[in-house]
DRENDO-1510 file (C-alpha; in Angstrom, 1 decimal, always signed):
<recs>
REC; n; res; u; v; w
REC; 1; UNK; +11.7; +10.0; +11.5 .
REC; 2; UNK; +8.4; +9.8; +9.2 .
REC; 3; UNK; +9.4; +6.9; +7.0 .
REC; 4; UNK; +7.4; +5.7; +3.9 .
REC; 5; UNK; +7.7; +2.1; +3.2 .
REC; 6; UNK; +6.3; +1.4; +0.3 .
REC; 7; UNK; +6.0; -2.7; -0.5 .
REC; 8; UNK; +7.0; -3.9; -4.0 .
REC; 9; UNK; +7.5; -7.0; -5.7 .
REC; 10; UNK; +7.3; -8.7; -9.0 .
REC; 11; UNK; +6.1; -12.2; -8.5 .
REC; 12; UNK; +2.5; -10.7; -8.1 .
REC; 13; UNK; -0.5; -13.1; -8.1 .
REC; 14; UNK; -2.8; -11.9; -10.4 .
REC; 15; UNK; -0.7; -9.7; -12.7 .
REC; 16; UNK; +3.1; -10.6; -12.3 .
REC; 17; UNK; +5.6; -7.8; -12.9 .
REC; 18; UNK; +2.6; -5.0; -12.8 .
REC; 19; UNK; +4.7; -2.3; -10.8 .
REC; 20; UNK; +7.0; -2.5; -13.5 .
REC; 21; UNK; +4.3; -2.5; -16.2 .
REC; 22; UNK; +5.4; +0.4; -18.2 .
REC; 23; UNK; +2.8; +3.5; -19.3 .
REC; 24; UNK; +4.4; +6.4; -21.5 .
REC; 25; UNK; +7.7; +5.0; -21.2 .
REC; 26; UNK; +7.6; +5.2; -17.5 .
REC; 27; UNK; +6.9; +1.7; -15.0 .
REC; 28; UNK; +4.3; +2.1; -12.8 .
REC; 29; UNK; +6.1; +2.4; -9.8 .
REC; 30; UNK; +7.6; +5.6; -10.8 .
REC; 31; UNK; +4.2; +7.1; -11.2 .
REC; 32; UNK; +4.2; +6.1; -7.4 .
REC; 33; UNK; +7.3; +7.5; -6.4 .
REC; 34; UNK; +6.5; +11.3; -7.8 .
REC; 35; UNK; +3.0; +11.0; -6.5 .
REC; 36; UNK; +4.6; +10.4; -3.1 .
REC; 37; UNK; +7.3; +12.8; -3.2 .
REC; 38; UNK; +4.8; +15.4; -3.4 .
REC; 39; UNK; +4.3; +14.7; +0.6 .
REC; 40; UNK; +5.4; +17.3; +2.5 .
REC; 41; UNK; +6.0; +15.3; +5.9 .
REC; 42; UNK; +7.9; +12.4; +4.6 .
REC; 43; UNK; +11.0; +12.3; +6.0 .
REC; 44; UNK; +12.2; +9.0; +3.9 .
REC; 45; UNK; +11.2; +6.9; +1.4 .
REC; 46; UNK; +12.0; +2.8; +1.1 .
REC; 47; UNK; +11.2; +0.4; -1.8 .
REC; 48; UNK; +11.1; -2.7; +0.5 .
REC; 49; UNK; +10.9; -5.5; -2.3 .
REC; 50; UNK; +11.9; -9.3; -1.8 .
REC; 51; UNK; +15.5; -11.3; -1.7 .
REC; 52; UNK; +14.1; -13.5; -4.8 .
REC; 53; UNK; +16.5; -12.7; -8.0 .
REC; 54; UNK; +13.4; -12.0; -10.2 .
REC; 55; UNK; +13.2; -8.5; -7.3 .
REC; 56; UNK; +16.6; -7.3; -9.0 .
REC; 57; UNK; +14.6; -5.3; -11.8 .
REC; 58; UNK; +12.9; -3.0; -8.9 .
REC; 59; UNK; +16.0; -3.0; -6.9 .
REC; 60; UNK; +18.1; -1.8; -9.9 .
REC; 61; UNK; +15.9; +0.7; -10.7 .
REC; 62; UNK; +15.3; +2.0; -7.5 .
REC; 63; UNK; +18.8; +2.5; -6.8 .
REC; 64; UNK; +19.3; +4.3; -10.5 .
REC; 65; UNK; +16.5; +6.4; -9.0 .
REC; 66; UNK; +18.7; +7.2; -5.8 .
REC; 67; UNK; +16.6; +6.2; -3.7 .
REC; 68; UNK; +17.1; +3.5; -0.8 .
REC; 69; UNK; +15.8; +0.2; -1.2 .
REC; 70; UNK; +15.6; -2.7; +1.5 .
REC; 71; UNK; +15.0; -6.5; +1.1 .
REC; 72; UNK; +13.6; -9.3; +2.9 .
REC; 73; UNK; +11.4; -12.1; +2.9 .
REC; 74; UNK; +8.8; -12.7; +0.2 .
REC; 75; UNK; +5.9; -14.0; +2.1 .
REC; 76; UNK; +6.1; -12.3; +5.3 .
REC; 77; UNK; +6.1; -8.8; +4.5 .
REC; 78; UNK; +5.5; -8.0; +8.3 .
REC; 79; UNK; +9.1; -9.5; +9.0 .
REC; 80; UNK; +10.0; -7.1; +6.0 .
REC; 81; UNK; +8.4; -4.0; +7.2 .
REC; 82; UNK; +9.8; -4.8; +10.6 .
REC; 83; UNK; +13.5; -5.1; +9.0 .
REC; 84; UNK; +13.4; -2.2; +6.9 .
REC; 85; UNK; +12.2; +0.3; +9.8 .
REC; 86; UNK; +14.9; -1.1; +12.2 .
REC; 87; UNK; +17.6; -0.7; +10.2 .
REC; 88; UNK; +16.7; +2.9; +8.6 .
REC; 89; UNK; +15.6; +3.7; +12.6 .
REC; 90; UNK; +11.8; +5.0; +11.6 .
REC; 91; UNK; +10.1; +5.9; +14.4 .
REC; 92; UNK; +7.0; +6.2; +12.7 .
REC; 93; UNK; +5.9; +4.1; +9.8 .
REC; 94; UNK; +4.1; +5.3; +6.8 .
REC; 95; UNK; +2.9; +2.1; +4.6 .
REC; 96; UNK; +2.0; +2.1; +1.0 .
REC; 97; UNK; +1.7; -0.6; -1.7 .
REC; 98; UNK; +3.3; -0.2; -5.2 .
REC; 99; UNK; +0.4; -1.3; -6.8 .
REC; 100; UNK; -1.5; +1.9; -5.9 .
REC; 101; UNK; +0.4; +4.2; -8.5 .
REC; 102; UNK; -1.8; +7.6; -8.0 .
REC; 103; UNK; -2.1; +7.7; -4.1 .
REC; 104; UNK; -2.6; +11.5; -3.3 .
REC; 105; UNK; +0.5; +12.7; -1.1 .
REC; 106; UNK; -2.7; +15.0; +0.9 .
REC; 107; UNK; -4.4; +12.3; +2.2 .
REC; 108; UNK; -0.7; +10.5; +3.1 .
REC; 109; UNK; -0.1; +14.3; +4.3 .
REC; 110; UNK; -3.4; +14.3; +6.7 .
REC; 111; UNK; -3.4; +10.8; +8.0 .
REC; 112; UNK; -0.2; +11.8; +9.2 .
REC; 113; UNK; -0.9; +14.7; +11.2 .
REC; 114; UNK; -3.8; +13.6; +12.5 .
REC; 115; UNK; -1.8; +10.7; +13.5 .
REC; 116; UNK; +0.7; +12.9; +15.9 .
REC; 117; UNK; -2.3; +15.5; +16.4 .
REC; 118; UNK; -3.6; +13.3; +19.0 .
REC; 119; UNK; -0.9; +10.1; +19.5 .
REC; 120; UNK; -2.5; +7.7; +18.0 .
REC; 121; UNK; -1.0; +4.2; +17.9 .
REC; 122; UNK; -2.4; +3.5; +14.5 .
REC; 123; UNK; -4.0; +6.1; +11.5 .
REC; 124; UNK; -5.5; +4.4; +8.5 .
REC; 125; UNK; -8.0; +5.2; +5.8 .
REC; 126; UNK; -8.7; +1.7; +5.2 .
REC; 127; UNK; -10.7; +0.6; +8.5 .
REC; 128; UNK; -14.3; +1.7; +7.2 .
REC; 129; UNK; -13.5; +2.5; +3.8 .
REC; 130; UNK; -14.9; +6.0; +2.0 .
REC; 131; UNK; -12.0; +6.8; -0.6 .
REC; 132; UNK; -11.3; +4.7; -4.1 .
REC; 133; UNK; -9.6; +1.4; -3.3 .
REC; 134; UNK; -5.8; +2.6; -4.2 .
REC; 135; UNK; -5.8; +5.2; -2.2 .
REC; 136; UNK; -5.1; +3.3; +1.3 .
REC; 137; UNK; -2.7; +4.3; +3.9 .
REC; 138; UNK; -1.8; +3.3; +6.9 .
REC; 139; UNK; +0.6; +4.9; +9.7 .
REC; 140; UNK; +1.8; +3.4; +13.1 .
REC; 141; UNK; +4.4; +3.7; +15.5 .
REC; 142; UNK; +8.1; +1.4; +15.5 .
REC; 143; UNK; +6.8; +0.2; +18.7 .
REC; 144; UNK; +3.5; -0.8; +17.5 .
REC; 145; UNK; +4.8; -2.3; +14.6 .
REC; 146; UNK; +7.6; -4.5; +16.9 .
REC; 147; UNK; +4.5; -5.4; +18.9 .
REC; 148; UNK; +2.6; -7.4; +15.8 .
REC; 149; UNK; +6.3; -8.2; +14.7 .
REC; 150; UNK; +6.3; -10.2; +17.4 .
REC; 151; UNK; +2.7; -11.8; +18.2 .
REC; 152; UNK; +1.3; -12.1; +14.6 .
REC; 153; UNK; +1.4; -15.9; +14.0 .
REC; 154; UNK; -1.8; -16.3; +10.9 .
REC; 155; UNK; -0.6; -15.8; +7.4 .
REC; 156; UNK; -2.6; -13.3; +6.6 .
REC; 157; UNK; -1.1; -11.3; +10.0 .
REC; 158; UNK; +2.1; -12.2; +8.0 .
REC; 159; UNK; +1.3; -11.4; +4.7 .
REC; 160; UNK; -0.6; -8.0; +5.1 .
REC; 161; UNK; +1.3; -6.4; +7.9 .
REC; 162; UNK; -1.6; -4.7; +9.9 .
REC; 163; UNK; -4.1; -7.3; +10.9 .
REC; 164; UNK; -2.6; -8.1; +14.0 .
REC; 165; UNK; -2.5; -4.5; +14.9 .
REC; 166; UNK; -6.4; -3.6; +13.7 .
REC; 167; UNK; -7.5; -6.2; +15.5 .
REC; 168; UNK; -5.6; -5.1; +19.0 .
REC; 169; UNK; -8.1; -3.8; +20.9 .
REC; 170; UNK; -5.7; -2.3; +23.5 .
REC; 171; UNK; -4.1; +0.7; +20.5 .
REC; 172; UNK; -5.7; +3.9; +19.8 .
REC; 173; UNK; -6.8; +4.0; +16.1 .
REC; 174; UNK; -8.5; +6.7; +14.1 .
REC; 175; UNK; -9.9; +5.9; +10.9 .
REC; 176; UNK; -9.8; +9.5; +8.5 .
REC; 177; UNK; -12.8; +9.2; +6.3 .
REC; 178; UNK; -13.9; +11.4; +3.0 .
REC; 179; UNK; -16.9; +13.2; +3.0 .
REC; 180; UNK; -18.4; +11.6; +0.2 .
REC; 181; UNK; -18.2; +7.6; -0.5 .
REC; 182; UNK; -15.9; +6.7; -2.7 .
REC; 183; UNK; -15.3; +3.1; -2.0 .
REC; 184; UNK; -17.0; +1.5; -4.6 .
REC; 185; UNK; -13.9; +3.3; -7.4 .
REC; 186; UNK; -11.0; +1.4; -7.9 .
REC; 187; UNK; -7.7; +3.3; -8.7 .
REC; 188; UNK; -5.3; +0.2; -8.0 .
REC; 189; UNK; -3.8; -2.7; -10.0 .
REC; 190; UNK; -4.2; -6.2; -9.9 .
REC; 191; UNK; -5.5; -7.1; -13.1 .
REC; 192; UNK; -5.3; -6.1; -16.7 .
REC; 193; UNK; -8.8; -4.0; -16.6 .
REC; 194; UNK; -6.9; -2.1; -13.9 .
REC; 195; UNK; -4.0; -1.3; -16.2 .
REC; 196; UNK; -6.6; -0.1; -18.9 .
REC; 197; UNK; -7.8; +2.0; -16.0 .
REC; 198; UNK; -4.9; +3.7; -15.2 .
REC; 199; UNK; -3.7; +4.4; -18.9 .
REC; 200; UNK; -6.8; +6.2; -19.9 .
REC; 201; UNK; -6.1; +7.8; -16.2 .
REC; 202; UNK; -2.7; +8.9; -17.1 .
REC; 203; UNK; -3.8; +10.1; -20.5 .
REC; 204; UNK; -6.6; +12.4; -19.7 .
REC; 205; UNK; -4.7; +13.7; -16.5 .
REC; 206; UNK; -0.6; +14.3; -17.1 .
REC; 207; UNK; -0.2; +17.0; -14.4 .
REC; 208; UNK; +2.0; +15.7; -11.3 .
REC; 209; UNK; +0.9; +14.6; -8.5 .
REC; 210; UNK; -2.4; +13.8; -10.0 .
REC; 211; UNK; -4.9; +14.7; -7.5 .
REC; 212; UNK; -8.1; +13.1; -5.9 .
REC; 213; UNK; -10.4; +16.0; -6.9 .
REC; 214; UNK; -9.2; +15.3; -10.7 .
REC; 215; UNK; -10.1; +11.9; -10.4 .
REC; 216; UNK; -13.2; +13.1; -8.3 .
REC; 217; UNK; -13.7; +15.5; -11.3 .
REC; 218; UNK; -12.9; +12.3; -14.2 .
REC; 219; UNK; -16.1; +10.6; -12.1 .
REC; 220; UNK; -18.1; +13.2; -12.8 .
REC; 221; UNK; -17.6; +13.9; -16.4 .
REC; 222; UNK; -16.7; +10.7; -17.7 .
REC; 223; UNK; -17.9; +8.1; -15.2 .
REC; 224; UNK; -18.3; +5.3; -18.1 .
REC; 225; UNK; -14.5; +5.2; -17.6 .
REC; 226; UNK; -14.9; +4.0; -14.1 .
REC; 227; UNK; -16.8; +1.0; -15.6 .
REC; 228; UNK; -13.4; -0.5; -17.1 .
REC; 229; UNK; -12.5; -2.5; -13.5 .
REC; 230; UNK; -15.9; -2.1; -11.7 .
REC; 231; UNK; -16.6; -5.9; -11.9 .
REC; 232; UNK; -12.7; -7.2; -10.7 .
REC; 233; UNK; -13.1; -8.3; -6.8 .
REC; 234; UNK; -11.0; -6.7; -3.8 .
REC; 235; UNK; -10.2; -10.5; -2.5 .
REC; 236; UNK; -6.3; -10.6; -1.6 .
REC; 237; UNK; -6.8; -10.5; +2.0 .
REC; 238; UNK; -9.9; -12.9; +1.8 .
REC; 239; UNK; -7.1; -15.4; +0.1 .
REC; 240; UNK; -5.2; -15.4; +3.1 .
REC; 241; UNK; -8.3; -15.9; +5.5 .
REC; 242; UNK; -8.6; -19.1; +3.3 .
REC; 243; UNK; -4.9; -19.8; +4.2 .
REC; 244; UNK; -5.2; -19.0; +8.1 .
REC; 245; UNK; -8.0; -21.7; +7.6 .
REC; 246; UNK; -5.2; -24.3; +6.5 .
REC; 247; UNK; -2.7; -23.4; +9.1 .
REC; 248; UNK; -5.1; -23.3; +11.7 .
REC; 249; UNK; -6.3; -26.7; +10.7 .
REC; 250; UNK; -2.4; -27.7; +11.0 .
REC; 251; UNK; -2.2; -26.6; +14.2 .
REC; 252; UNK; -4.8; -28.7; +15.1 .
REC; 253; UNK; -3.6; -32.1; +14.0 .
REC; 254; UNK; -0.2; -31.5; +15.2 .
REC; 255; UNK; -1.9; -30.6; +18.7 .
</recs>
């Protein structure tokens, strides 16, 4: 089964409670869910959000939305994402972040088959990046995953799920890359210039699912829009390398 995962909660860093930021009357992370539902190989879709009591407002709206949610630890979201595919029995893992509210359900829809097209261990977008920063997924095997589940140890193996199975030389990997270089765009949010962002998005483009060739098409005709977020860093991964740092310096002492 072709399971979506899609990682949520509110106690973000930067901009807590921003999935359930709310634009038109709507929180973010619906915006997500009909973007998503627009896939036509998705089998299933979880919210996988934490056990802290503050993760009750997704949970509570996820189930009003009828749709399945799971739960698990806050800080290890690989132990989450391992969880959550056990027990709903995925045998192939589709992972998207809630704070990436217009990911195209095409691109989910082509890293998919070109994951099974050639059995790859691991499809992403993300490896060498070409489309906006929002736009990433990633797609791997059960077994894969219960492979890094398992030998991950750094926080930031923890933390962001797939390191410790990008950096496995032994899997097959394909990286699906856009013909034009869009990497320098960012369509995500983690900070209030994002939000702006994504309003003026949402208010120039209402159809559903928003596509990439209308934000392609926003770029060209009103590219000052883009300049909103250009100056906020991509750094949350480069915050756990400074954290593998400290345990590794841990590990040392207590050698």
């Amino acid at each position: 089964m072709n399971g979506c995962i899609i990682q949520a909660r509110i106690g973000s860093t930067r901009l807590p409670g921003k999935v359930m930021y709310k634009i038109n009357e709507r929180p973010i992370i619906d915006y997500l869910l009909s973007q998503i539902k627009h896939s036509e190989l998705i089998d299933k879709i979880v919210v996988a959000t934490t056990d802290q009591k503050n993760d009750d407002l997704i949970s509570n709206y996820i189930k009003r939305k009828k749709l399945s949610v799971f739960r698990g630890d806050e800080h290890d979201v690989l132990d989450r994402y391992y969880k959550c595919a056990k027990k709903f029995r995925f045998s192939t893992i589709i992972r998207i972040t809630a704070d990436n509210p217009l990911i195209e359900p095409h691109i989910i829809d082509r890293c998919i088959k070109k994951f099974y097209e050639n059995s790859y261990d691991y499809v992403s977008n993300t490896i060498k990046r070409t489309f906006p920063i929002g736009y990433d997924v990633e797609i791997f095997s059960f077994e894969v995953l219960e492979n890094a589940w398992k030998n991950a140890k750094l926080p930031s193996e923890r933390e962001h799920v797939t390191p410790n199975i990008i950096k496995n030389n032994g899997l097959r990997k394909f990286n699906i890359k856009n013909s034009q270089d869009f990497s320098k765009f960012r369509i995500t949010l983690d900070t209030d210039a994002d939000l702006e962002l994504i309003k003026k998005i949402l208010t120039e483009k209402r159809e559903s699912p928003i596509l990439f060739n209308d934000i392609k098409e926003l770029i060209k005709n009103k590219s000052s829009l883009f300049d909103i977020n250009k100056h906020v860093k991509h750094d949350g991964y480069e915050r756990s390398i400074e954290r593998d740092k400290i345990f590794l310096e841990n590990m040392k002492d207590n050698a």
